[in-house]
C-alpha positions as CSV (number, residue, x, y, z in Angstrom):
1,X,0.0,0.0,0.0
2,X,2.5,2.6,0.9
3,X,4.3,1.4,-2.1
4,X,1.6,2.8,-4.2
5,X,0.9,6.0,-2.1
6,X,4.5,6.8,-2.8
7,X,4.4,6.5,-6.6
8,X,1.0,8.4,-6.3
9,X,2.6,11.7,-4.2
10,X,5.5,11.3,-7.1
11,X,3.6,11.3,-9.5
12,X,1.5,14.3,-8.7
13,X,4.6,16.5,-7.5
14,X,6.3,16.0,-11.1
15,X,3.1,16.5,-12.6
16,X,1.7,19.3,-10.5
17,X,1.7,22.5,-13.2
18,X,3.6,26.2,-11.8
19,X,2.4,29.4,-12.8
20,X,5.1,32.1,-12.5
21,X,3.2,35.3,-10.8
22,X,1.3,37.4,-13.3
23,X,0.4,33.8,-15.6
24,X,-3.1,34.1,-17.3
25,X,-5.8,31.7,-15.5
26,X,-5.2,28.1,-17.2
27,X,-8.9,27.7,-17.2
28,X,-10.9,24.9,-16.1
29,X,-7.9,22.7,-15.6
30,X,-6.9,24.0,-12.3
31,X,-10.1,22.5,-10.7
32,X,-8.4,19.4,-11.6
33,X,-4.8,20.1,-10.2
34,X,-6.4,21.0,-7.0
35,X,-8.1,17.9,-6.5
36,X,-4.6,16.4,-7.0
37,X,-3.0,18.4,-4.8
38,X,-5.6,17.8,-2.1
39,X,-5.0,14.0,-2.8
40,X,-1.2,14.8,-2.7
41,X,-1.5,16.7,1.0
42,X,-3.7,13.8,2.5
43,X,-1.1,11.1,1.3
44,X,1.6,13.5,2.7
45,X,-0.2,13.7,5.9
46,X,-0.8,9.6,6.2
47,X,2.9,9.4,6.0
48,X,3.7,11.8,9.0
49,X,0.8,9.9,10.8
50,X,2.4,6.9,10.7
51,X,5.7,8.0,10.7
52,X,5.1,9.4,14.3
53,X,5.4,6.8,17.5
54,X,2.8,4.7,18.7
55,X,3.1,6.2,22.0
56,X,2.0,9.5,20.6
57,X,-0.8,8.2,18.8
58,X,-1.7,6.2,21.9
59,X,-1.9,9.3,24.6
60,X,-3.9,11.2,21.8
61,X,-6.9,8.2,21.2
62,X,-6.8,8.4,24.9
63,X,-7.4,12.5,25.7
64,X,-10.6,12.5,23.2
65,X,-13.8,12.3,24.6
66,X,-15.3,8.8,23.9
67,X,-11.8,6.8,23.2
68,X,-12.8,4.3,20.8
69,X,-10.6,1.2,22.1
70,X,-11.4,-0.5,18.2
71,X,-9.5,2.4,16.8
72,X,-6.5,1.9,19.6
73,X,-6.5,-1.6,19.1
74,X,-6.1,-1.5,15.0
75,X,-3.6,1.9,16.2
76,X,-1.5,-1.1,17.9
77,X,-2.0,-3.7,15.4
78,X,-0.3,-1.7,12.8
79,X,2.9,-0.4,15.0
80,X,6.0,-2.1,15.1
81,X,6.6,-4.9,17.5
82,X,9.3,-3.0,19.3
83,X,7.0,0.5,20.0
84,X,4.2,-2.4,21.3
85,X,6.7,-3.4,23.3
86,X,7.8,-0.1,25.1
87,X,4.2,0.9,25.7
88,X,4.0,-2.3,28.1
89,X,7.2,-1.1,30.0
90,X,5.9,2.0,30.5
91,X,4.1,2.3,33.9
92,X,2.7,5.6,33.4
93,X,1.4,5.4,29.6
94,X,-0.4,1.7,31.3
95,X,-1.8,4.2,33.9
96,X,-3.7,6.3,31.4
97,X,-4.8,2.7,30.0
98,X,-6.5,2.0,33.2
99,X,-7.9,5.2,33.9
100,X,-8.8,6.1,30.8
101,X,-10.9,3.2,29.3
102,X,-13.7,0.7,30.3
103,X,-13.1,-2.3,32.1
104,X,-13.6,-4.7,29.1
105,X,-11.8,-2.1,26.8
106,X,-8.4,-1.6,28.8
107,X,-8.1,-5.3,29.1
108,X,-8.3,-5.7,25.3
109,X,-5.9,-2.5,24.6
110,X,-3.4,-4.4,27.1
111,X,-3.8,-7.5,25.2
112,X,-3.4,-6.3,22.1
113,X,-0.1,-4.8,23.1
114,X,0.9,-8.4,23.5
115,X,0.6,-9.4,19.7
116,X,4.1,-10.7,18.4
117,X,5.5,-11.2,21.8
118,X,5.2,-13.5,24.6
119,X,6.3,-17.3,24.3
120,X,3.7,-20.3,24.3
121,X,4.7,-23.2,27.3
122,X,2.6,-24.8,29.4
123,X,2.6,-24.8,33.2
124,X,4.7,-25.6,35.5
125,X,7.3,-25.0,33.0
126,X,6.5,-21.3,32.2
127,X,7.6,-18.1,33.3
128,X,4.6,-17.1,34.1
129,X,3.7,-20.5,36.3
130,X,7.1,-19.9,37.5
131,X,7.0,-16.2,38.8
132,X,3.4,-16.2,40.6
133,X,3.4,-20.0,41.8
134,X,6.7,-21.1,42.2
135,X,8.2,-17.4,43.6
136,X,11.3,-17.8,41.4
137,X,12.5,-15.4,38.2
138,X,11.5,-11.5,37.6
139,X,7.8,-10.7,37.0
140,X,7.4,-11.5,32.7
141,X,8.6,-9.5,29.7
142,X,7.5,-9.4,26.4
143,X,9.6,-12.6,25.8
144,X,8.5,-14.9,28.8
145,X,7.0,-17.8,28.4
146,X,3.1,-18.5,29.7
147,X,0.4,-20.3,28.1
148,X,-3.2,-19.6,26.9
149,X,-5.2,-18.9,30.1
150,X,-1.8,-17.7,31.5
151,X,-2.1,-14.9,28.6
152,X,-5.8,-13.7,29.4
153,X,-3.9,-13.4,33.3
154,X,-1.1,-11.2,32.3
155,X,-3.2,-9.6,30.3
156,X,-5.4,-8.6,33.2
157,X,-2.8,-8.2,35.5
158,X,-1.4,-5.2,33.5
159,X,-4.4,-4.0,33.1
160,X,-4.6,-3.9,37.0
161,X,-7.6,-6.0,37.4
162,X,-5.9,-8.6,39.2
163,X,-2.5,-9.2,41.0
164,X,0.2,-12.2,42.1
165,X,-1.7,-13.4,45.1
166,X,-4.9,-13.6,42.6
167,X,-2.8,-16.1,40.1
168,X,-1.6,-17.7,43.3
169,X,-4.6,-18.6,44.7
170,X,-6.0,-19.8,41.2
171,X,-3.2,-22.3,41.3
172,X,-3.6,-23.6,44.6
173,X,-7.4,-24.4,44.0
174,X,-5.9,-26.0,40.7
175,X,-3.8,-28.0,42.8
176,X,-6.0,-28.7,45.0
177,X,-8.7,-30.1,43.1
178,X,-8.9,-33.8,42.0
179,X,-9.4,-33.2,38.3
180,X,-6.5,-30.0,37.8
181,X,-7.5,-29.5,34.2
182,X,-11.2,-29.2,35.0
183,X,-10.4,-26.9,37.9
184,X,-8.5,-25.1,35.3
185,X,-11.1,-24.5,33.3
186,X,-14.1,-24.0,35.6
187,X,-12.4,-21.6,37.3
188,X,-12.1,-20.0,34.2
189,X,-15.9,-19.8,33.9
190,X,-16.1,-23.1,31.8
191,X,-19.1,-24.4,32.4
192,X,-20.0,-27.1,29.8
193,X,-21.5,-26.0,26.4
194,X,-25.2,-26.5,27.5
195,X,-24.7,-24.0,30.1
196,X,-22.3,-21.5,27.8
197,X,-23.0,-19.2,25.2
198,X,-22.9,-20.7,22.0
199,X,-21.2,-18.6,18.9
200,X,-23.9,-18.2,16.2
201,X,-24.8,-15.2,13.7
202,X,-26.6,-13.4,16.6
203,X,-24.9,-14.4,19.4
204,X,-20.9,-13.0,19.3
205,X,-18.6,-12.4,21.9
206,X,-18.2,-9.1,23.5
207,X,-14.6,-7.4,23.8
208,X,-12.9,-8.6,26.9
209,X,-14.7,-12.1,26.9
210,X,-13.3,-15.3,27.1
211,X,-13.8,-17.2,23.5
212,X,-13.2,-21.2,24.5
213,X,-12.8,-24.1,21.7
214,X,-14.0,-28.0,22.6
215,X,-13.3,-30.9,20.8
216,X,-17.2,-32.0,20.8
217,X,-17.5,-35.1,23.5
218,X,-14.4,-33.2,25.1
219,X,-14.9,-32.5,28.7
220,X,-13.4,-29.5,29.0
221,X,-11.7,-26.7,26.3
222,X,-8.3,-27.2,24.5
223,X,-8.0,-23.4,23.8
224,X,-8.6,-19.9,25.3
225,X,-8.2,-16.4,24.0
226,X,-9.7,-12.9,24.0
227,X,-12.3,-11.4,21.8
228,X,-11.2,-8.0,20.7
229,X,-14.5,-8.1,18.4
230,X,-17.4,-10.5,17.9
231,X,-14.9,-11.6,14.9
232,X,-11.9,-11.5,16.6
233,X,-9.4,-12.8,19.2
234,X,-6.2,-12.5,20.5
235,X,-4.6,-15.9,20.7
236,X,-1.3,-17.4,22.6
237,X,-1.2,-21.0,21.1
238,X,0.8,-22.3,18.0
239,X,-2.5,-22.4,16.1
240,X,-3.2,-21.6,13.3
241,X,-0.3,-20.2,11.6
242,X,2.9,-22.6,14.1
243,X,3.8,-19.2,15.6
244,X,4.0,-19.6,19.2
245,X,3.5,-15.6,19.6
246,X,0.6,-13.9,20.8
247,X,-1.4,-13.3,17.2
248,X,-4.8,-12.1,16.3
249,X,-7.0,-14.7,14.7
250,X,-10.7,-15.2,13.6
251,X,-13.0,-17.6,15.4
252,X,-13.4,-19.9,12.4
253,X,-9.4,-20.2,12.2
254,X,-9.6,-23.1,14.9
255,X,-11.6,-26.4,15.4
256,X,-14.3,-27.1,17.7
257,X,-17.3,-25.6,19.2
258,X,-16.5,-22.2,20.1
259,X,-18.5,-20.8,23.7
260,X,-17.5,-17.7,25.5
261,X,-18.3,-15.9,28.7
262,X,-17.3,-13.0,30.7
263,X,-13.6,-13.4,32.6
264,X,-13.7,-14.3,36.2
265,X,-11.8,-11.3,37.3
């Protein structure tokens, strides 16, 4: 695209006509240059717009009125990895974040600053397992380690709506339970697919909720991720393009039934 929007300013600055002061009016061609040199200034101003830093662009979607968290989430989905990344080290812009958007909508914008990092590994072996269970290792990065439902956590947790002793306790009822993967997921708000919401054309996921896939005559979920639309979700597994990065996929891209509900935090 920018390919083309660059041929396009060319193009109309080489072919854009100049009238030395005191010219005769061309006529009714200069209705036609203008429009081309209004086309010129708006690709001219879509290159300084995303020339300037995410972080910019971020603390002015947040001082408007009505911030509109789609418009921040596609804002982030179209930055470089490394300006995602230095918005999640940086406590104040996280702040604003928090104090700034709804509850479902600041968990999403956190999310989405996720997309391209983290690492998929399953507990006890992850970073993540490691840091708020175990007590060992810094609190994660952009790189650690974590799995699915570890993801919609640290996604919360930066979002401030929960904290270590809330993960701790989660995996001490985990452990404590006689099934661990069913605790997992019922503490998730898994419930069974007759007592769930079922995805259909008029029944989508709101941002923020949980969006779970069953293998039918499973017992509980294989996957969980977070809707960012009632399309939409952002997902830390290696389906379904083998990246084991967080990444933004459609419902449809994986198999099973599909349920959501709201997060239990």
């Amino acid at each position: 695209m920018f390919r083309y929007a660059t041929l396009l300013m060319l193009l109309l600055t080489w072919t854009t006509p100049a009238y030395a002061e005191g010219d005769c009016d061309p006529g009714p061609s200069t209705s036609v240059w203008s429009v081309f040199q209004d086309i010129q200034a708006a690709v001219l101003h879509a290159f300084e717009q995303a020339a300037r830093p995410l972080g910019e662009k971020l603390d002015e979607a947040l001082k408007v009125d009505k911030p509109d968290a789609n418009y921040i989430v596609d804002l982030i989905h179209f930055s470089p990895l490394d300006q995602r990344r230095a918005i999640l080290g940086d406590a104040g812009r996280l702040k604003a974040i928090q104090d700034t958007l709804s509850k479902p909508d600041e968990l999403v914008v956190t999310a989405a600053l996720m997309e391209g990092s983290q690492d998929w590994v399953n507990p006890p072996r992850s970073d993540f397992y490691q840091h708020y269970y175990d007590g060992k290792g810094t609190a994660p990065t952009p790189t650690s380690s974590m799995n699915c439902w570890e993801y919609t956590m640290f996604s919360a947790l930066l979002a401030g709506q929960v904290d270590g002793p809330w993960v701790k306790k989660f995996y001490d009822r985990v452990w404590a339970a006689g099934d661990a993967n069913w605790m997992v997921w019922n503490l998730l708000g898994y419930q069974g697919k007759a007592e769930h919401n079922d995805l259909s054309a008029t029944n989508r996921p709101k941002p923020g909720q949980l969006v779970f896939w069953t293998t039918p005559g499973r017992p509980y979920p294989d996957h969980v991720a977070l809707a960012i639309s009632d399309t939409e979700a952002l997902s830390l597994w290696s389906e379904p393009n083998n990246t084991d990065t967080v990444q933004r996929i459609k419902f449809e891209d994986l198999k099973g039934d599909v349920t959501f509900g709201d997060p239990p935090w």
